[in-house]
N, C-alpha and C positions, 0 to 999 in steps of 0.2 A: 743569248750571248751575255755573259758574266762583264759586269766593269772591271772584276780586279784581274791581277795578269796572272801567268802559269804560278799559282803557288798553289802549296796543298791546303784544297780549301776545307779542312776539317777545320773547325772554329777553334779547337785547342792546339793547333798548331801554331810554333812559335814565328811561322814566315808570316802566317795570317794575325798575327796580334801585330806583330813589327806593322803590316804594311797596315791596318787599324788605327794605332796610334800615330804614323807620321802622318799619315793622309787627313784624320781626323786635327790634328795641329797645323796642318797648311788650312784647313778649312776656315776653322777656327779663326785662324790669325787676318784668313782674306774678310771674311764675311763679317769682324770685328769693326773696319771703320766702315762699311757698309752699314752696321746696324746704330752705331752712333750718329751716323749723316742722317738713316729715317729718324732716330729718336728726335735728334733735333728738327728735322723739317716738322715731323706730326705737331711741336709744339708749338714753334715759328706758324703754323697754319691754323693752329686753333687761337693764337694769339691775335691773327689777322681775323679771322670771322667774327671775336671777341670787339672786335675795334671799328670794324665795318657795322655793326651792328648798332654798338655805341654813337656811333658815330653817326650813323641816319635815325639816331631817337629810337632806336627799336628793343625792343628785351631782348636781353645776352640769350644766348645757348647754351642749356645746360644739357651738358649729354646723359642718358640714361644710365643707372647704374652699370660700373662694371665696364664701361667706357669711358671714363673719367682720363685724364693724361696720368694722373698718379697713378690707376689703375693698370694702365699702357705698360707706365715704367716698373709695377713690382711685376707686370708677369715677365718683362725682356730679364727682371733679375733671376726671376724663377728659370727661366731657361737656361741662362748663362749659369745658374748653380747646377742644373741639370748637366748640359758639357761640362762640366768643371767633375764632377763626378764619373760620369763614363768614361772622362780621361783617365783619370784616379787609378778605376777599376781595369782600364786597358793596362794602365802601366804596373800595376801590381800581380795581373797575371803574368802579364809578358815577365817581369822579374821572378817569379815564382816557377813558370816555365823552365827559362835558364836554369835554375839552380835544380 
């Protein structure tokens, strides 16, 4: 059973781009402060393990490469340029369709 509803699901069809890009912009727009509440909790908690640590005289935490927070933060960017792009290309077909 298909999620999307009766439309023609040939992938270059223009009802299938339409409902692509709005669905993919509701998505977008919900899962946006969703992913700025984790960016910020991940940091908020590695700030507290940092302090608990400090704090009972123990050596800090360093995470393994590649899990770093900075590293956290450039792949949520890498992502978000990746949507930023599929959107791009949904809306450039779907205009190219049209015409």
């Amino acid at each position: 059973m298909s999620l999307l509803p009766d439309l023609q699901m040939d992938e270059k069809s223009v009802d299938y781009l339409k409902y692509c890009v709005t669905h993919q912009l509701l998505i977008v727009c919900s899962l946006c402060a969703l992913r700025y509440r984790e960016r910020g909790n991940i940091e908020v908690l590695f700030f507290n393990i940092q302090a608990k640590l400090k704090a009972g005289g123990r050596r800090l935490y360093i995470p393994p490469e590649g899990r770093l927070v900075r590293d956290i933060e450039s792949g949520w960017i890498r992502l978000e340029k990746a949507e930023h792009d599929r959107e791009l290309a949904l809306r450039e077909e779907l205009i190219r369709s049209n015409f």
